[in-house]
N, CA, C and O atoms as a Tinker XYZ file with bonds, in Angstrom:
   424  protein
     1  N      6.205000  -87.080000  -52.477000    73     2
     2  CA     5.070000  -86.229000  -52.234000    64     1     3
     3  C      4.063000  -86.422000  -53.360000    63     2     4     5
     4  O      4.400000  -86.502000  -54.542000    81     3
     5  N      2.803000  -86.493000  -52.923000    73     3     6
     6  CA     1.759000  -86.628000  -53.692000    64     5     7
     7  C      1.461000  -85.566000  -54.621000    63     6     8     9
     8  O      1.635000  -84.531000  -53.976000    81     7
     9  N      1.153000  -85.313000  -55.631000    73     7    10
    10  CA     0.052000  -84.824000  -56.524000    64     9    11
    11  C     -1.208000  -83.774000  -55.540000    63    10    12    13
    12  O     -1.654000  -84.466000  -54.624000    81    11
    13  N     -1.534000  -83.017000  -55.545000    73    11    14
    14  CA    -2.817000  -82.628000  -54.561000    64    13    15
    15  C     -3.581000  -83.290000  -55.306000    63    14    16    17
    16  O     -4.225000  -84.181000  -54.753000    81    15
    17  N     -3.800000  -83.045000  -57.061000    73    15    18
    18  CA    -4.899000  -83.340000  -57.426000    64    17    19
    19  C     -5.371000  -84.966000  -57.506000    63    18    20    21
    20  O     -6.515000  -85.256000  -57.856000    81    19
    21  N     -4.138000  -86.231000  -57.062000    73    19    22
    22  CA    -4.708000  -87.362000  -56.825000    64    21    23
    23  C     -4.910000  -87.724000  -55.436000    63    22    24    25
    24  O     -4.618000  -88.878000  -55.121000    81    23
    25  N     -5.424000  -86.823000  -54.426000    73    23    26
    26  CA    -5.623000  -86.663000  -53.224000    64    25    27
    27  C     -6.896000  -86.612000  -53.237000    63    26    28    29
    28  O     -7.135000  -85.416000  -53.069000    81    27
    29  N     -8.212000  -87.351000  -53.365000    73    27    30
    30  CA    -9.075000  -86.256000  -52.816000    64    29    31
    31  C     -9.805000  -87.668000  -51.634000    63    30    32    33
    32  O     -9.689000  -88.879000  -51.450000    81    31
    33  N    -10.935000  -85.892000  -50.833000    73    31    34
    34  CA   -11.287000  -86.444000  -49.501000    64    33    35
    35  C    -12.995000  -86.672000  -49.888000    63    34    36    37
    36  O    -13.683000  -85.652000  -49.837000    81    35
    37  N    -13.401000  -87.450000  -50.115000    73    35    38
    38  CA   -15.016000  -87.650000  -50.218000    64    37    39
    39  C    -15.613000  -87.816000  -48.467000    63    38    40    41
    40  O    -15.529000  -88.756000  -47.677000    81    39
    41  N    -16.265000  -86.334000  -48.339000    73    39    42
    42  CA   -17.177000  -86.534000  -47.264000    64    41    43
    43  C    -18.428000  -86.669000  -47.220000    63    42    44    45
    44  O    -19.183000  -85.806000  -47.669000    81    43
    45  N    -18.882000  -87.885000  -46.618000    73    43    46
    46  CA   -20.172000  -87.852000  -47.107000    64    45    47
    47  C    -21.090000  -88.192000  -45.509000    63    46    48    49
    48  O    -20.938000  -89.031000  -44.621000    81    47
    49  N    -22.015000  -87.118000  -45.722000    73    47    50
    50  CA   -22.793000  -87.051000  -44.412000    64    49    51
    51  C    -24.343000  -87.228000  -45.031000    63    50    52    53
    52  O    -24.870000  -86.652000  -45.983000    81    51
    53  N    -24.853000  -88.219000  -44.144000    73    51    54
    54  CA   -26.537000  -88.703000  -44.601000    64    53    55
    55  C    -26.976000  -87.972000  -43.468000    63    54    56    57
    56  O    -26.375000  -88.258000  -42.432000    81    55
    57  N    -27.794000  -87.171000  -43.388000    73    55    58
    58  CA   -29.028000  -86.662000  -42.963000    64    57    59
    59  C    -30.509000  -87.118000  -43.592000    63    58    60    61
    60  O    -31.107000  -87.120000  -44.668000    81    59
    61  N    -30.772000  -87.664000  -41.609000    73    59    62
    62  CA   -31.907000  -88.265000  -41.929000    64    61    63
    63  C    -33.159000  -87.394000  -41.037000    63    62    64    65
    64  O    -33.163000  -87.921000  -39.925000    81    63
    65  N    -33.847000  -86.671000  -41.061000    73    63    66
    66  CA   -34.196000  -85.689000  -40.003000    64    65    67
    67  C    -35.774000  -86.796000  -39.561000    63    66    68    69
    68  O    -36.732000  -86.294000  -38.974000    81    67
    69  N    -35.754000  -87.947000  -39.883000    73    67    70
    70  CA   -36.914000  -89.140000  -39.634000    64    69    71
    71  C    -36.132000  -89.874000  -38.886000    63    70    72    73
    72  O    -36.923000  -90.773000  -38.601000    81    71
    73  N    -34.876000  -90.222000  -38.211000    73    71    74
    74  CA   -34.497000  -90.956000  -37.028000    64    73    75
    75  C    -35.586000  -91.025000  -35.964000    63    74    76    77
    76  O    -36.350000  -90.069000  -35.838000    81    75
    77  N    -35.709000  -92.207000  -35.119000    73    75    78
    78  CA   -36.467000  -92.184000  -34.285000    64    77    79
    79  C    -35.113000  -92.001000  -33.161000    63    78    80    81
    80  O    -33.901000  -92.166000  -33.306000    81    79
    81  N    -35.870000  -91.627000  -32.119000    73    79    82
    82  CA   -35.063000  -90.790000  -30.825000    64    81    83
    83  C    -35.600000  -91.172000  -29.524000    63    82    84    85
    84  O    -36.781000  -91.025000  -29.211000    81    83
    85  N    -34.456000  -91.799000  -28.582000    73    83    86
    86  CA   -35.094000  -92.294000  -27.243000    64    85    87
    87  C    -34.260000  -91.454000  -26.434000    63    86    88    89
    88  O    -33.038000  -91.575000  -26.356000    81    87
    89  N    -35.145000  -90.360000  -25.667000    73    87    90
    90  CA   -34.646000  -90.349000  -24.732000    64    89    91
    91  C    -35.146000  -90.499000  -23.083000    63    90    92    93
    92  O    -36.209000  -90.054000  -22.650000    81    91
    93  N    -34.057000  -91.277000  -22.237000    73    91    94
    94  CA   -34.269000  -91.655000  -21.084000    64    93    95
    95  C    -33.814000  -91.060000  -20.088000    63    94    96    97
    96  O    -32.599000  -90.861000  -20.068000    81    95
    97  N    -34.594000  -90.624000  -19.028000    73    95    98
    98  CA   -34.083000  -90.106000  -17.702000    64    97    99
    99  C    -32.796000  -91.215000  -17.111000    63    98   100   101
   100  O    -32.931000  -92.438000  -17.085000    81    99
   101  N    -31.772000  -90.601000  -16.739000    73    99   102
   102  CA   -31.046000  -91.798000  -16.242000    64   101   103
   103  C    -30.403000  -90.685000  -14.413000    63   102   104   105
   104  O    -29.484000  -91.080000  -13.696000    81   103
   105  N    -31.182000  -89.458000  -14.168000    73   103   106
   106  CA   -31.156000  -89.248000  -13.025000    64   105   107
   107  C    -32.151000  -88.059000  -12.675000    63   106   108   109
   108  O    -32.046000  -87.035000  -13.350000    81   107
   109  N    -33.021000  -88.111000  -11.763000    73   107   110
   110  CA   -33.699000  -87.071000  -11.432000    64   109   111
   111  C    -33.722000  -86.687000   -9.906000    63   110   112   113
   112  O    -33.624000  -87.537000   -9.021000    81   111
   113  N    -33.849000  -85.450000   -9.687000    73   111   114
   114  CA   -34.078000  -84.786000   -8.503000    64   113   115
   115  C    -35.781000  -83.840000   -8.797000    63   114   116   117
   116  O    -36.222000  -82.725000   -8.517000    81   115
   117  N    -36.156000  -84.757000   -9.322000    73   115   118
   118  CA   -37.319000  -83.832000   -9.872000    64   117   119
   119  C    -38.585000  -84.632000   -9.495000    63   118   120   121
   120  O    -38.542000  -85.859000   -9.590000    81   119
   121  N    -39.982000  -83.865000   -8.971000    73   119   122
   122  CA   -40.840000  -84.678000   -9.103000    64   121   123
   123  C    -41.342000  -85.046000  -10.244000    63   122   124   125
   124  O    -41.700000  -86.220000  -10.331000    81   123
   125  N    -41.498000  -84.176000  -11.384000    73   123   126
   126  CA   -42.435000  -84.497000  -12.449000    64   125   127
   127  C    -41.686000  -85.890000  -13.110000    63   126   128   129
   128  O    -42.362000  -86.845000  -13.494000    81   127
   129  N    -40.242000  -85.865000  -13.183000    73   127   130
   130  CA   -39.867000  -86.608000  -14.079000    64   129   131
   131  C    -39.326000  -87.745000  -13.251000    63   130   132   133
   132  O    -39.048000  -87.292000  -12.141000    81   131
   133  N    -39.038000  -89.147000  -13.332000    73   131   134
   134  CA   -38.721000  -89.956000  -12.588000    64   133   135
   135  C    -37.507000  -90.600000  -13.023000    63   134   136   137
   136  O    -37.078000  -90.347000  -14.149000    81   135
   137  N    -36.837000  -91.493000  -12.179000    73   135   138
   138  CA   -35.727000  -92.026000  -13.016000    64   137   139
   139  C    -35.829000  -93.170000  -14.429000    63   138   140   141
   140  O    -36.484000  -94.069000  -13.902000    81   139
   141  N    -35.685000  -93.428000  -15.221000    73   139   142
   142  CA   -36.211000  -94.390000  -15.776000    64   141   143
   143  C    -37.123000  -93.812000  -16.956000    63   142   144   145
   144  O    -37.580000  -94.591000  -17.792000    81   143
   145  N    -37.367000  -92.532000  -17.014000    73   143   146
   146  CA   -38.665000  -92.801000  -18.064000    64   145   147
   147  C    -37.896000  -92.254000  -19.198000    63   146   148   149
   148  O    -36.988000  -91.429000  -19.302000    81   147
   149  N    -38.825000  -93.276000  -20.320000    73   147   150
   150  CA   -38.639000  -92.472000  -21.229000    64   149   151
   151  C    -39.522000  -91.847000  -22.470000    63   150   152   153
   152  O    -40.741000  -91.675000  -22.459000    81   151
   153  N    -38.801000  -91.612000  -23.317000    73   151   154
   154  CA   -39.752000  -90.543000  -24.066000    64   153   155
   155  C    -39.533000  -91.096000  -25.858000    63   154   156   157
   156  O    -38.505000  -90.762000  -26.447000    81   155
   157  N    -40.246000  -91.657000  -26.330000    73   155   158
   158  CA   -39.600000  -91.890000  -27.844000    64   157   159
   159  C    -40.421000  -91.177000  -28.990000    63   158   160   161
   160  O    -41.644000  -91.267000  -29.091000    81   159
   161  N    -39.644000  -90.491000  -29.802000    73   159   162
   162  CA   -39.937000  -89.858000  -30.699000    64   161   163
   163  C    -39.837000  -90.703000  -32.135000    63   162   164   165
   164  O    -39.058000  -91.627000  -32.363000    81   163
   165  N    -40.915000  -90.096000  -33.117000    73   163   166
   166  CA   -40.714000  -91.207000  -34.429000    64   165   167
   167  C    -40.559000  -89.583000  -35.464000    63   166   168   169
   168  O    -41.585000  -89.204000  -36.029000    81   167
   169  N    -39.701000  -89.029000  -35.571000    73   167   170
   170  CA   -38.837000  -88.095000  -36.603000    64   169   171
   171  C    -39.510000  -86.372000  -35.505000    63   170   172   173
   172  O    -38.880000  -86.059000  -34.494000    81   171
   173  N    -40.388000  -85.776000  -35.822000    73   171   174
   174  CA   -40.700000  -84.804000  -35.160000    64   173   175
   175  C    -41.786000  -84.897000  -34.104000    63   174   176   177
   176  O    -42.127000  -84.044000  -33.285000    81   175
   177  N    -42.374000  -86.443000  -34.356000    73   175   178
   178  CA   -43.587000  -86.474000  -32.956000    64   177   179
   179  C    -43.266000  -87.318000  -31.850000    63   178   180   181
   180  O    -42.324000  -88.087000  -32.039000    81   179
   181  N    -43.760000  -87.347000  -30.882000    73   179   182
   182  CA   -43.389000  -87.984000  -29.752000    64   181   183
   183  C    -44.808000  -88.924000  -29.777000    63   182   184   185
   184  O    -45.995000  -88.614000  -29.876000    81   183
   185  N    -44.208000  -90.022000  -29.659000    73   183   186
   186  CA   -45.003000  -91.449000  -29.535000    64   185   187
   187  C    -45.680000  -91.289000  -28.442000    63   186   188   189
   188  O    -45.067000  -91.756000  -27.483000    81   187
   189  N    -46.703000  -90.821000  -28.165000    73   187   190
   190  CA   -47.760000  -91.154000  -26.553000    64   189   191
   191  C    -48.120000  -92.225000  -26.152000    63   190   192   193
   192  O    -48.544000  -92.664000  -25.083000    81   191
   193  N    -47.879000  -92.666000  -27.263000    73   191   194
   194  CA   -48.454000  -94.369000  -26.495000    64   193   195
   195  C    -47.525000  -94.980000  -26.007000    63   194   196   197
   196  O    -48.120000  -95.985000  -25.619000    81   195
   197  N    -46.049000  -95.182000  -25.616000    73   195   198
   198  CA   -45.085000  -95.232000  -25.568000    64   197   199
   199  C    -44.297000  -94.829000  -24.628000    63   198   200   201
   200  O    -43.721000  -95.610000  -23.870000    81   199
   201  N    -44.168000  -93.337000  -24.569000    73   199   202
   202  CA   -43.935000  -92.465000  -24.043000    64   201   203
   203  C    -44.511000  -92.288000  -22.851000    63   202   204   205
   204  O    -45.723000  -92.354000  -22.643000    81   203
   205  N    -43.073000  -91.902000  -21.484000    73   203   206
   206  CA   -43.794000  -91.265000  -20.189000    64   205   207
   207  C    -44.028000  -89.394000  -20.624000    63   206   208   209
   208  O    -43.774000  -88.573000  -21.506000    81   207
   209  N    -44.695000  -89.535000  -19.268000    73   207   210
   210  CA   -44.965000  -87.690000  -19.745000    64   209   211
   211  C    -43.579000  -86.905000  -19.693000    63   210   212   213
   212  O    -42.722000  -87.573000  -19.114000    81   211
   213  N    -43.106000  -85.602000  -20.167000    73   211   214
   214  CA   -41.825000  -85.096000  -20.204000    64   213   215
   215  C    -42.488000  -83.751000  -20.000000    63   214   216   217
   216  O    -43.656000  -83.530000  -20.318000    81   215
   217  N    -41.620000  -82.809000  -19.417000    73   215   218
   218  CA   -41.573000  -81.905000  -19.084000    64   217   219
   219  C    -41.268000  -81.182000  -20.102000    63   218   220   221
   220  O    -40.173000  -81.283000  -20.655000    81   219
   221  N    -42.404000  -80.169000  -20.572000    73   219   222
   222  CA   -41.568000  -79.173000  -21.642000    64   221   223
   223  C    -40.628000  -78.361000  -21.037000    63   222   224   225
   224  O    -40.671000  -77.375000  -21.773000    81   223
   225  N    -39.934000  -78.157000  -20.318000    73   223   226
   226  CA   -39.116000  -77.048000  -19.641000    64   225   227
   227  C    -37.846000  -77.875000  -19.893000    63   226   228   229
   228  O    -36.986000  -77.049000  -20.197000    81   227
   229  N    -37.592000  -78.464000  -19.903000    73   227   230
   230  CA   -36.777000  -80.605000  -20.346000    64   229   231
   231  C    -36.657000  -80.169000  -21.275000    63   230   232   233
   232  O    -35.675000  -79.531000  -21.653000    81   231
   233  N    -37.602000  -80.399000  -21.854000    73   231   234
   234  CA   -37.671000  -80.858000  -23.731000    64   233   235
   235  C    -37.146000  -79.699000  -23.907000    63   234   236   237
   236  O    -36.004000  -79.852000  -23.474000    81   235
   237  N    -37.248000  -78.584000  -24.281000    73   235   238
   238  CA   -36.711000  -76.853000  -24.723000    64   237   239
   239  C    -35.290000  -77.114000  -24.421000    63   238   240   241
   240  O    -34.420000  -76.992000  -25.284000    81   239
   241  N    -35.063000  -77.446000  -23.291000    73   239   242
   242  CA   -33.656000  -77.096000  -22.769000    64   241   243
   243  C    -32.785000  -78.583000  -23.825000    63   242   244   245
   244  O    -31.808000  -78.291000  -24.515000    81   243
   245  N    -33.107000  -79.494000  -23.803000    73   243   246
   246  CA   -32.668000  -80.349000  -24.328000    64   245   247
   247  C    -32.682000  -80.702000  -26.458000    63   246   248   249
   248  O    -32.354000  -81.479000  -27.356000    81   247
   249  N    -33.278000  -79.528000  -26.152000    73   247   250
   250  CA   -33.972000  -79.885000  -28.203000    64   249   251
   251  C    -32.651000  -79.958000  -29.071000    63   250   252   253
   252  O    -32.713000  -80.583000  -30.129000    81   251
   253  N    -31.536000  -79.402000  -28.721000    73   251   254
   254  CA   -30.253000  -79.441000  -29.090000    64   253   255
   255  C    -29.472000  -80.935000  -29.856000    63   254   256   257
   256  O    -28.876000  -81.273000  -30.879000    81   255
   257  N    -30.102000  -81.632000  -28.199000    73   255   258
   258  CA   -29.387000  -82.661000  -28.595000    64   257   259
   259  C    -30.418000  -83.924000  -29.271000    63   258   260   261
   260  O    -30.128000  -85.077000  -29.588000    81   259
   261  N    -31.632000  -83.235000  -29.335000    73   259   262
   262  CA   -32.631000  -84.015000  -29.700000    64   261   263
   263  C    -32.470000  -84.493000  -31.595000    63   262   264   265
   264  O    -32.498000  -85.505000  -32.295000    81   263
   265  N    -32.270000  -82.780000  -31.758000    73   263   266
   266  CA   -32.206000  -82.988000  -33.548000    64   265   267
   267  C    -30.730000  -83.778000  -33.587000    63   266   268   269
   268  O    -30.631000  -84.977000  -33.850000    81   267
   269  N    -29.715000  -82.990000  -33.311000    73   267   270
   270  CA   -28.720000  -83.873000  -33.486000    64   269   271
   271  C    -29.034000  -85.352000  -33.532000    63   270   272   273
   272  O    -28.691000  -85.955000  -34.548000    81   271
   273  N    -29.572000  -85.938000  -32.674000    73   271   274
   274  CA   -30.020000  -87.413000  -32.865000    64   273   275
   275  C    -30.789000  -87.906000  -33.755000    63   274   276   277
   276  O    -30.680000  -89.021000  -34.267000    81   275
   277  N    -31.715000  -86.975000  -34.005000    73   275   278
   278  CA   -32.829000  -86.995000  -34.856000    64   277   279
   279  C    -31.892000  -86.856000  -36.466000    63   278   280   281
   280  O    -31.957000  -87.708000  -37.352000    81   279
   281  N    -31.581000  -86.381000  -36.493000    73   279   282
   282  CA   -30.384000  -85.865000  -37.957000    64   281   283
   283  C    -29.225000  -87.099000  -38.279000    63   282   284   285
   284  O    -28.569000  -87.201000  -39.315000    81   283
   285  N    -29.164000  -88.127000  -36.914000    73   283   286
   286  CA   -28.199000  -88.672000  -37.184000    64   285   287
   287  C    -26.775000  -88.688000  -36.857000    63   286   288   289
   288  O    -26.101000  -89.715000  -36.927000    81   287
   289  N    -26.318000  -87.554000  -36.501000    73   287   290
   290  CA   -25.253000  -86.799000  -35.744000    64   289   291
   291  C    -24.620000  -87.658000  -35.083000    63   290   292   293
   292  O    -25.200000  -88.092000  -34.088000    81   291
   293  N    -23.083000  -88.254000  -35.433000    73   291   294
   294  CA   -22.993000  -89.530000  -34.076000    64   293   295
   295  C    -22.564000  -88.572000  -32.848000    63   294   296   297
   296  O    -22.080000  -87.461000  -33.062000    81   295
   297  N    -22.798000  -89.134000  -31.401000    73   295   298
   298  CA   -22.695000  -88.417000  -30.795000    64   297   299
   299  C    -20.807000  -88.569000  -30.081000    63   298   300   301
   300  O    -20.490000  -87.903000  -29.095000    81   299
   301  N    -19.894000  -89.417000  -30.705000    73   299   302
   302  CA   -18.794000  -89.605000  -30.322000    64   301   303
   303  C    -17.837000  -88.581000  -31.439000    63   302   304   305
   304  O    -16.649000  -88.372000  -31.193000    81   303
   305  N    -18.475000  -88.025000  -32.598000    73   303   306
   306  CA   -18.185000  -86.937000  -33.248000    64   305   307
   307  C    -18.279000  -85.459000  -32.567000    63   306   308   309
   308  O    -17.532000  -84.514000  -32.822000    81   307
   309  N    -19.302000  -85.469000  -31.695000    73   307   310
   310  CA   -19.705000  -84.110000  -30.810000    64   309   311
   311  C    -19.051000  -84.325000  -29.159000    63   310   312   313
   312  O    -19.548000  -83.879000  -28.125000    81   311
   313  N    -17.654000  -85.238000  -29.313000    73   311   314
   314  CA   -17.186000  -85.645000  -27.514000    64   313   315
   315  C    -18.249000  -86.213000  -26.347000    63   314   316   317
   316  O    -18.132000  -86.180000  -25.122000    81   315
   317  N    -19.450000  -86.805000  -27.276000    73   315   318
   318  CA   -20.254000  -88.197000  -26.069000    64   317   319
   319  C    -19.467000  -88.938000  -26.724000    63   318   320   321
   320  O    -18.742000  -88.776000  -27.705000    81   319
   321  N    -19.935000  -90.549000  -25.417000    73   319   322
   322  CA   -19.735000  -91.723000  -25.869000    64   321   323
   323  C    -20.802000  -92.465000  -25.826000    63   322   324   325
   324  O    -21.328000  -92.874000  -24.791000    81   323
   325  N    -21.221000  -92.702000  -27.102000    73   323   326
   326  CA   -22.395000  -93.628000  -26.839000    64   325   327
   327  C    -23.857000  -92.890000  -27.077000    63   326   328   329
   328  O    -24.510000  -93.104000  -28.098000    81   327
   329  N    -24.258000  -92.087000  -26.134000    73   327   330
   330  CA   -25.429000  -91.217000  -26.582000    64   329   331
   331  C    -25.139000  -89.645000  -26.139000    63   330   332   333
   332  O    -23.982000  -89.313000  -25.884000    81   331
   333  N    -25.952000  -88.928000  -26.077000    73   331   334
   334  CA   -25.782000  -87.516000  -25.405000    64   333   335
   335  C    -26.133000  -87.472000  -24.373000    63   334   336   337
   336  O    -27.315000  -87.787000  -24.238000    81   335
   337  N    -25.593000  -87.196000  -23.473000    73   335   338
   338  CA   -25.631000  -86.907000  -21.918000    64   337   339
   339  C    -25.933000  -85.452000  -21.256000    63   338   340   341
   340  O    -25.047000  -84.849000  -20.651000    81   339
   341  N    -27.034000  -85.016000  -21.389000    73   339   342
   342  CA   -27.675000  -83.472000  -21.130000    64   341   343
   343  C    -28.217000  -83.611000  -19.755000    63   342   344   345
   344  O    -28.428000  -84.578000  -19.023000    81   343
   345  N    -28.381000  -82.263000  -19.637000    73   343   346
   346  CA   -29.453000  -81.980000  -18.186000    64   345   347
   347  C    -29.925000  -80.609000  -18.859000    63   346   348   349
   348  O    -29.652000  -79.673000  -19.610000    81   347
   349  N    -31.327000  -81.539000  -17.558000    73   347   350
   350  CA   -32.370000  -80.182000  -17.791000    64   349   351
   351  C    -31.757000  -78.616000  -17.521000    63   350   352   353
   352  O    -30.731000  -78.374000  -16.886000    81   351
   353  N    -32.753000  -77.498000  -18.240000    73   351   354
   354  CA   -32.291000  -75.901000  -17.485000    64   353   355
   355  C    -32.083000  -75.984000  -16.031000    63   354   356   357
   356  O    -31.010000  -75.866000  -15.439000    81   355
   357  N    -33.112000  -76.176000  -15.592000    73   355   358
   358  CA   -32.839000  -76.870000  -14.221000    64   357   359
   359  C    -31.877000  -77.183000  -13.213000    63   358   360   361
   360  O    -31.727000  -76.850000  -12.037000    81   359
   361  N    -31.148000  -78.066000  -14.174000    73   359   362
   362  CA   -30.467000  -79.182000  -13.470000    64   361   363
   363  C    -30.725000  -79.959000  -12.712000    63   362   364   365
   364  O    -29.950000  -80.232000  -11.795000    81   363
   365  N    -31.612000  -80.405000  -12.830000    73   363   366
   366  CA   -32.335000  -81.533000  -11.533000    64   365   367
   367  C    -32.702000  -82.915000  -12.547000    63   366   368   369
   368  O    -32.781000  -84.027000  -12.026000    81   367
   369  N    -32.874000  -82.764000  -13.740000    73   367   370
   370  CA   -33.262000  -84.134000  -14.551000    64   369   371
   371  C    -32.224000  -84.632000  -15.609000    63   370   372   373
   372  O    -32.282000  -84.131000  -16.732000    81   371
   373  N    -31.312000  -85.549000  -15.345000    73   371   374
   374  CA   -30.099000  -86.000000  -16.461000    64   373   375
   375  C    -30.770000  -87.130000  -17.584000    63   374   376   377
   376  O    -31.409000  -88.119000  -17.222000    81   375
   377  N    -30.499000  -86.785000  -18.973000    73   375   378
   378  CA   -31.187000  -87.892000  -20.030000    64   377   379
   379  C    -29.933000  -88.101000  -20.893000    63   378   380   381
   380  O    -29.000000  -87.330000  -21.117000    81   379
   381  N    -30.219000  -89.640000  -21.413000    73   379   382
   382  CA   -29.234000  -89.877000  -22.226000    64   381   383
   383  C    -30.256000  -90.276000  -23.549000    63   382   384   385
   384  O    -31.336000  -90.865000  -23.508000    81   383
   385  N    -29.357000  -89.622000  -24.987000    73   383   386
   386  CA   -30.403000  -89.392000  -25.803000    64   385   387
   387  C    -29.778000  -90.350000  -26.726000    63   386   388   389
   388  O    -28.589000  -90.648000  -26.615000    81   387
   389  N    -30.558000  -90.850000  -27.651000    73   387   390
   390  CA   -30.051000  -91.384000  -28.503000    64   389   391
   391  C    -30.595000  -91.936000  -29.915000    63   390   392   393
   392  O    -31.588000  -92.562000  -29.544000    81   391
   393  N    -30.533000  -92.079000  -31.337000    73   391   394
   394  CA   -31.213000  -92.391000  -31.615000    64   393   395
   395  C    -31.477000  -94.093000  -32.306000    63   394   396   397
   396  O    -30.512000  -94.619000  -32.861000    81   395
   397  N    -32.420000  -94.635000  -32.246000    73   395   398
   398  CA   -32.331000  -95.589000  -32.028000    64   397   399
   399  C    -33.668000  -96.369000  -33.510000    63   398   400   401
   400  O    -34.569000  -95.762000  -34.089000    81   399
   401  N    -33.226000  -97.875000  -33.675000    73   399   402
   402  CA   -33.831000  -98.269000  -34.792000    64   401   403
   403  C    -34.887000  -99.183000  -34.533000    63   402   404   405
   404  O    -34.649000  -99.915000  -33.573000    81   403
   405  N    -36.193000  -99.403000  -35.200000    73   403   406
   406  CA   -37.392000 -100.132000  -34.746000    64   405   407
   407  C    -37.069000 -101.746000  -33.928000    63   406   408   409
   408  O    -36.284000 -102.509000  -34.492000    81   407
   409  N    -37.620000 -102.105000  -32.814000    73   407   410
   410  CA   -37.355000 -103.160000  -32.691000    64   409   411
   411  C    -36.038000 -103.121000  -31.474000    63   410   412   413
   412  O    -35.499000 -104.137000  -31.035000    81   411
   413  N    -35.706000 -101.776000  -31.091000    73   411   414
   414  CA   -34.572000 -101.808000  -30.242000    64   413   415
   415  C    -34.381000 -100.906000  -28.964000    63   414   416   417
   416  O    -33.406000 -100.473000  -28.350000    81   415
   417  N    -36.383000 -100.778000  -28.781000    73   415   418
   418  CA   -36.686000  -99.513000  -27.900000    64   417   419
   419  C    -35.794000 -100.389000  -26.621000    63   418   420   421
   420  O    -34.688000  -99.945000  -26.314000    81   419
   421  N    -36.333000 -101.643000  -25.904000    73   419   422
   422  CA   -35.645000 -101.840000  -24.694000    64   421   423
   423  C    -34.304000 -102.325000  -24.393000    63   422   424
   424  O    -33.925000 -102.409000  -23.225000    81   423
């Protein structure tokens, strides 16, 4: 049996709250929002030039998993695989969020 005191656990978590963040419709029953679009954020703004239009009623319901991405958060630590898999209040618009690095929007 070990020592406790030559045990130790270094956790180290980087928070980056400047992640850029894609998220993509990957199902809609909705008119405003379509399948396919998406939305990319560069830390707290959303790229318009870039960017399809999003529904704030979307965005609110989804902001959860937005910072998490935005922060860095892996999402296979929070039981996704791969990105976050949300739906709108709604339920009519499914996005997978993720955040993602320059050069790797498509």
């Amino acid at each position: 049996m070990e020592n406790s005191e030559s045990l130790k656990l270094e956790v180290v978590l980087k928070i980056d709250p400047e992640n850029k963040v894609k998220i993509v419709v990957t199902h809609s029953g909705c008119p405003l929002m379509k399948k396919g679009a998406t939305v990319y954020l560069n830390g707290a703004l959303i790229d318009y030039r870039e960017s399809s239009p999003v529904c704030v009623t979307a965005l609110a319901g989804i902001y959860p998993w937005i910072m998490t991405a935005r922060f860095g958060i892996e999402s296979q630590a929070m039981g996704f695989d791969g990105d976050y898999r949300v739906s709108c209040p709604d339920k009519l618009v499914e996005f997978a969020i993720s955040s993602y690095q320059p050069g790797e929007r498509f």
